[in-house]
C-alpha positions in Angstrom: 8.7 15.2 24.9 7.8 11.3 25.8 10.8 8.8 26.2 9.1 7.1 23.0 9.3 10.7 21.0 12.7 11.1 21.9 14.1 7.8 20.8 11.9 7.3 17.6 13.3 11.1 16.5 17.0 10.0 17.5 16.7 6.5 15.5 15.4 8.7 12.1 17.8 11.2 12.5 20.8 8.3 13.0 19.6 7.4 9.6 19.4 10.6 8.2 22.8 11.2 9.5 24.7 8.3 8.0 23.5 8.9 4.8 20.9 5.6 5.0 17.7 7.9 4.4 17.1 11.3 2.8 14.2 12.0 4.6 11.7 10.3 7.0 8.5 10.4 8.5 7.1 8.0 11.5 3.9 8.2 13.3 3.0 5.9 15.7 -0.5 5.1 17.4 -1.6 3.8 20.5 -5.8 3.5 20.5 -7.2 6.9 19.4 -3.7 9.1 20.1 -0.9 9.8 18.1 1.7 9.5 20.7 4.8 9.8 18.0 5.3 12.1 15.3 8.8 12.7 14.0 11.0 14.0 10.8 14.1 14.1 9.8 16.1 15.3 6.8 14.9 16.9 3.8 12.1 16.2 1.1 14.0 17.8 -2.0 17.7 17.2 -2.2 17.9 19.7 -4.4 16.3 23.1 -3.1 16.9 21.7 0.8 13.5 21.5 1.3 12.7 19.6 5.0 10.3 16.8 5.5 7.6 18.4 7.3 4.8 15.9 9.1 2.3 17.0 5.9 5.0 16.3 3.4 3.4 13.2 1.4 5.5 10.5 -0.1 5.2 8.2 -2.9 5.7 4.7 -0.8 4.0 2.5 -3.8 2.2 -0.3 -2.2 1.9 1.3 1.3 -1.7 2.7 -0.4 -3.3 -0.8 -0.8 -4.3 -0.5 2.8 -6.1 2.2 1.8 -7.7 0.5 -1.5 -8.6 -2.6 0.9 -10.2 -0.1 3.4 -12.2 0.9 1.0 -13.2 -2.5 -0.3 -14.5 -3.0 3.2 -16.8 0.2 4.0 -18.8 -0.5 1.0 -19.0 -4.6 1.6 -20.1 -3.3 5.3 -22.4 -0.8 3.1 -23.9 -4.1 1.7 -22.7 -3.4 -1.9 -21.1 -6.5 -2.5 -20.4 -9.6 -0.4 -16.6 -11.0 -0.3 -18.0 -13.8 -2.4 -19.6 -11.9 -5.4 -17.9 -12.6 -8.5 -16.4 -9.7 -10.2 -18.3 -10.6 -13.3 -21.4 -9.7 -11.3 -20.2 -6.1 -11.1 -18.2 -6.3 -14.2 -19.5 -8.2 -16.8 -16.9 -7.5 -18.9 -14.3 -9.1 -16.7 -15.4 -12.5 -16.6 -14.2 -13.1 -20.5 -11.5 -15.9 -21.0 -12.9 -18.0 -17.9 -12.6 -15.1 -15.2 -16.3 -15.4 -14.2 -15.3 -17.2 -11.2 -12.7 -14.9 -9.9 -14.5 -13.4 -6.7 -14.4 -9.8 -4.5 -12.8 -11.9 -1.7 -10.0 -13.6 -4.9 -9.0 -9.6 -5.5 -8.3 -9.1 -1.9 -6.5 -12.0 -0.8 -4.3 -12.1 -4.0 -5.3 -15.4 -5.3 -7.7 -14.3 -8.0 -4.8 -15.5 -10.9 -4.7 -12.6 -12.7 -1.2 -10.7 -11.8 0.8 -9.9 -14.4 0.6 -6.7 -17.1 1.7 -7.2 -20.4 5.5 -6.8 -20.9 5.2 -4.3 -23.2 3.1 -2.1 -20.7 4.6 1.5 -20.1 4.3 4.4 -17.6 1.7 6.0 -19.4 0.0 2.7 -19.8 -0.6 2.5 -16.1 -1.9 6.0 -15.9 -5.0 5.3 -18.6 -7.6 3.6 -16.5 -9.7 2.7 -19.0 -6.8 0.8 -20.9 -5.6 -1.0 -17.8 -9.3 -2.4 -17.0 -9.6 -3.3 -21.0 -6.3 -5.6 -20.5 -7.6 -6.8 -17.5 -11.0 -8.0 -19.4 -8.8 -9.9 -21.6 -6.3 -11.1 -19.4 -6.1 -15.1 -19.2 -5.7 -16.8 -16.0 -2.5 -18.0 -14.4 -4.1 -20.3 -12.3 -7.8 -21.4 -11.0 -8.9 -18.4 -9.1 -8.4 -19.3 -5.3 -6.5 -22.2 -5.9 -2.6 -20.5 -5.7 -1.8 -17.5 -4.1 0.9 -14.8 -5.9 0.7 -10.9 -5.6 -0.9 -9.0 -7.7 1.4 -6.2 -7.8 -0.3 -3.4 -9.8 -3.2 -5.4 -10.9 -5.0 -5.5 -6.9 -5.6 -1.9 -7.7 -7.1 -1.8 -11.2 -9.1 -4.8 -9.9 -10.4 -3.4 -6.9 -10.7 0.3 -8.3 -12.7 -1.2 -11.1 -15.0 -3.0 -8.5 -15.4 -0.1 -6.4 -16.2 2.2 -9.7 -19.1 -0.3 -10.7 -20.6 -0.5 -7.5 -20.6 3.1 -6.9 -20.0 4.5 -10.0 -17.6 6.9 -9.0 -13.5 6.9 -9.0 -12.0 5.1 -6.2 -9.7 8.3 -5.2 -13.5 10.3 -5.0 -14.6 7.3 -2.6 -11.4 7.7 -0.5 -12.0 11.1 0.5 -15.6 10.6 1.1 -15.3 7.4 3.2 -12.3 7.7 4.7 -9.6 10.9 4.2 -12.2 13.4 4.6 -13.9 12.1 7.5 -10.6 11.7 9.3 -9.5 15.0 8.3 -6.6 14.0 6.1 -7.5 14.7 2.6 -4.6 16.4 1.9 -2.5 14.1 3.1 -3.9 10.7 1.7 -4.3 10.2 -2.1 -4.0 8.1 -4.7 -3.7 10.5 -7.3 -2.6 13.8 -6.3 -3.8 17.2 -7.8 -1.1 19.1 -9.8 -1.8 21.8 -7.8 -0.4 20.1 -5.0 2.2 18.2 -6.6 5.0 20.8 -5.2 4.3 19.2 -1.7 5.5 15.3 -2.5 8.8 14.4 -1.2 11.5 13.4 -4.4 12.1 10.3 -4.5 15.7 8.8 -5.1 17.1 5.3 -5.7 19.5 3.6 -3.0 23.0 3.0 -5.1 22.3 -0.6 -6.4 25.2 -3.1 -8.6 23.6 -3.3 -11.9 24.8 -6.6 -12.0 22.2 -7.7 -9.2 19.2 -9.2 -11.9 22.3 -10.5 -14.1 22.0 -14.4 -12.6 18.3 -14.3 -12.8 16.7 -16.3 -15.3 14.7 -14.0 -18.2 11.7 -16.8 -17.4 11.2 -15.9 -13.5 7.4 -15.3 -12.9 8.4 -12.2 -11.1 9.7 -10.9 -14.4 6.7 -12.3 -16.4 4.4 -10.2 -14.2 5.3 -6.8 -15.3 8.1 -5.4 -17.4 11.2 -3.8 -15.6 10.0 -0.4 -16.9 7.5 -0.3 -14.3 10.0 -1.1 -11.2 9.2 0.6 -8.1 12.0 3.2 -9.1 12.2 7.2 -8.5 12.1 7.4 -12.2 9.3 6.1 -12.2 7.6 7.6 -8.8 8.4 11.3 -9.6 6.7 11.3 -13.1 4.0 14.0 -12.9 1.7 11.6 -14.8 2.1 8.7 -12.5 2.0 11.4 -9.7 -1.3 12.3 -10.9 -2.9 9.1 -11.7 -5.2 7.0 -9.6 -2.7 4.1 -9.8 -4.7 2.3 -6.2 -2.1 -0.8 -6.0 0.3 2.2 -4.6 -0.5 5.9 -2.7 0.5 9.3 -1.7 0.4 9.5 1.7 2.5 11.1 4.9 3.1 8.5 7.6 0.6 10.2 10.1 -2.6 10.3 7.5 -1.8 6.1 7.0 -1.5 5.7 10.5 -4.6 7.7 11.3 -6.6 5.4 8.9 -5.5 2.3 10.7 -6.5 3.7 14.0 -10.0 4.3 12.7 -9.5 1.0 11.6 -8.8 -0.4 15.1 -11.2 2.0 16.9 -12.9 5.6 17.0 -10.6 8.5 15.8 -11.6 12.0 16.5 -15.4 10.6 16.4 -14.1 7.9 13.4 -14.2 4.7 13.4 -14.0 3.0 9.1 -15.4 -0.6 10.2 -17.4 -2.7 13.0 -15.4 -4.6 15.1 -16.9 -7.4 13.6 -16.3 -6.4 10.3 -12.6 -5.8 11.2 -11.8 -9.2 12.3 -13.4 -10.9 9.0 -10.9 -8.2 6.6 -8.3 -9.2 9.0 -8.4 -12.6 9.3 -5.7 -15.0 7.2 -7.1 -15.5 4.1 -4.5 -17.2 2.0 -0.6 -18.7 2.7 1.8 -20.5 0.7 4.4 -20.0 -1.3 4.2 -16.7 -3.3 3.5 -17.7 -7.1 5.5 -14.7 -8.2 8.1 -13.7 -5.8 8.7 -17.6 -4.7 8.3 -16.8 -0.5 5.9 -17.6 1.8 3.3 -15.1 2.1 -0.2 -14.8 3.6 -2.7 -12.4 3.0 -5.9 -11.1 5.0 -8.5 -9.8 2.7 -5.9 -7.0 1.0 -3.6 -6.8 3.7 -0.4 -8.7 4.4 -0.1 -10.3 7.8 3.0 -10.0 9.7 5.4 -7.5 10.1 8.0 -7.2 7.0 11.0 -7.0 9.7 10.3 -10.0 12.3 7.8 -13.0 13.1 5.1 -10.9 14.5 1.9 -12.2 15.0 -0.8 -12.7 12.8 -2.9 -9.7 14.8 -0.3 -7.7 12.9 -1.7 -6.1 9.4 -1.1 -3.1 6.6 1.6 -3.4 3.8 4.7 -2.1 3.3 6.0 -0.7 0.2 8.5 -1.1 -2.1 11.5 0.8 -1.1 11.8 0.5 2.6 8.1 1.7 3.9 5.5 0.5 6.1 2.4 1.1 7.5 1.4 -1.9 10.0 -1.7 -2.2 12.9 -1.6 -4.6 15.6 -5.1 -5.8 17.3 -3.7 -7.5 19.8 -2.0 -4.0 21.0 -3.8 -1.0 19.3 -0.3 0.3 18.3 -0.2 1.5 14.5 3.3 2.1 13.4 3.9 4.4 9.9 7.4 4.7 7.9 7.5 7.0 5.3 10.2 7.8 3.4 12.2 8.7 0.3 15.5 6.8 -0.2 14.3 3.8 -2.0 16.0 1.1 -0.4 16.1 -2.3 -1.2 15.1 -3.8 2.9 13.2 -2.7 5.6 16.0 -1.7 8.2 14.2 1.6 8.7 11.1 0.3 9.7 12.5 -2.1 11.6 14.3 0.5 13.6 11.5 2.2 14.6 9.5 -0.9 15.3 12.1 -2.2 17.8 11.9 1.1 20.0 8.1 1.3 19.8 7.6 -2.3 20.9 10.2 -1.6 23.7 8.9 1.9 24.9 5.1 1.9 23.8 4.0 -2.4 24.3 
């Protein structure tokens, strides 16, 4: 076992130990090898079940890497450019003055359209066809590339739609063609995940949190106005078989080890892999938007449907992925080749968990 292995696996079981976490996976890259791979704790409170390396995790927004990687092989496939207007492959989406709103607006969250309707439910986001339908007759927030704010569950309809029209297939069918399959992770990598296999997802429970915390907030926040507080990032919410089920692309399935794979084929060849051309990486990689977030009121800045920087320090802007409501975090570095993966299923409300692991890696593995 490496010095790296050994210290990753004593940080998650620290937080396993304390009570922090439930259960946790990390995997860490460095160019084509996995050269971490830890668990800790268990994946069903109640039946004891352990988290096992192929135990997948709801991690919400961790899976837009994967949407975005998706994006990219067919704009490298010449389907689309980054400036094609959605309208183009959507006709229907360019009502209410949306036919300007572009491939490259979806990705880098600027494209204005990033709230749902307040009276949205659970089973609202798990109809496809009624999610794109409100999206044809959204109105815009602001001129498309003109403000940047993220587009929480929207990015995913938007660019599942897109991918749908160009190929005329479901985005979850293009993921395991272009990218889980080919990297031998299909089972591990999903956006919606067969009922058959719904027995192997990890539970998902909420971090103890005063109800009082939303109390001083003003009902008028743009945060609020984006999506109804039905449709939180909660376990309620993530252990739903319907949501389970559904291609919901602005979130995934995934263990930390399939994520971390994909970003290594991102980075370079993978067991014969490699998802994009060097030269195609550093145009989806490169900053695309900054500013002030229009929703969440923080400076953000976006590649093309990945965040830059790390959510835990001032990396560098050759650090990409997402990280996910709840505490995960799936993050490449091109400066390095390291890919670093957290998932887990306490959902907490920071990101000291990834952070952990990210402190040891960039000591032990840099």
């Amino acid at each position: 076992m490496s010095e790296l292995q050994k210290n990753v696996q004593a940080v998650a079981d620290r937080l396993v130990d304390s009570g922090a976490e439930r259960g946790v996976q990390v995997a860490v890259y460095r160019g084509a090898e996995q050269i971490v791979d830890v668990v800790a704790g268990v994946a069903d409170p109640e039946t004891g079940r352990a988290v096992t390396p192929d135990t997948p995790f709801y991690n919400f927004s961790i899976g837009k890497g994967a949407t975005a990687t998706v994006a990219h092989i067919l704009a490298e496939r010449g389907l689309y450019t980054y400036d094609t207007p959605v309208a183009e492959l959507w006709p229907e989406f360019g009502a209410h003055g949306k036919e300007g709103v572009t491939v490259r607006h979806v990705l880098n969250h600027t494209a204005g359209v990033p709230g749902l309707s307040l009276d949205s439910t659970a089973e609202d986001v798990c109809d496809w066809d009624k999610m794109c339908a409100a999206l044809e007759n959204a109105e815009l927030w602001w001129e498309p590339g003109t403000k940047m704010g993220y587009h929480a569950y929207t990015f995913g309809y938007l660019v599942g739609e897109i991918v749908r029209r160009a190929t005329g297939k479901p985005i979850s069918q293009v993921l395991l063609e272009e990218v889980s399959g080919p990297l031998g992770v299909a089972d591990e990598l999903y956006f919606g995940v067969p009922e058959s296999e719904h027995h192997r997802l990890a539970k998902l429970e909420d971090e103890p949190m005063d109800p009082s915390a939303f109390g001083d907030m003003p009902d008028d926040l743009p945060m609020f106005k984006a999506g109804p507080m039905t449709l939180f990032p909660a376990a309620g919410l993530g252990n739903r078989r319907d949501v389970l089920g559904a291609d919901i692309p602005a979130g995934g399935k995934t263990t930390a080890r399939a994520i971390a794979k994909m970003y290594a084929a991102l980075l370079g060849e993978v067991d014969g892999v490699r998802l994009l051309t060097p030269e195609r990486l550093r145009e989806a990689t490169r900053k695309s938007s900054s500013g002030i977030d229009e929703i969440f009121g923080m400076p953000s800045a976006f590649a093309l449907g990945y965040a830059l920087g790390s959510p835990v320090d001032q990396s560098p802007e050759t650090v990409f992925g997402m990280a996910g409501a709840g505490g995960s975090g799936a993050y490449a570095d091109t400066a390095t080749g390291l890919v670093v993966a957290v998932t887990k299923n306490r959902l907490t409300n920071d990101f000291t968990a990834y952070g952990q692991v990210a402190d040891v890696v960039k000591r032990l593995a840099s």
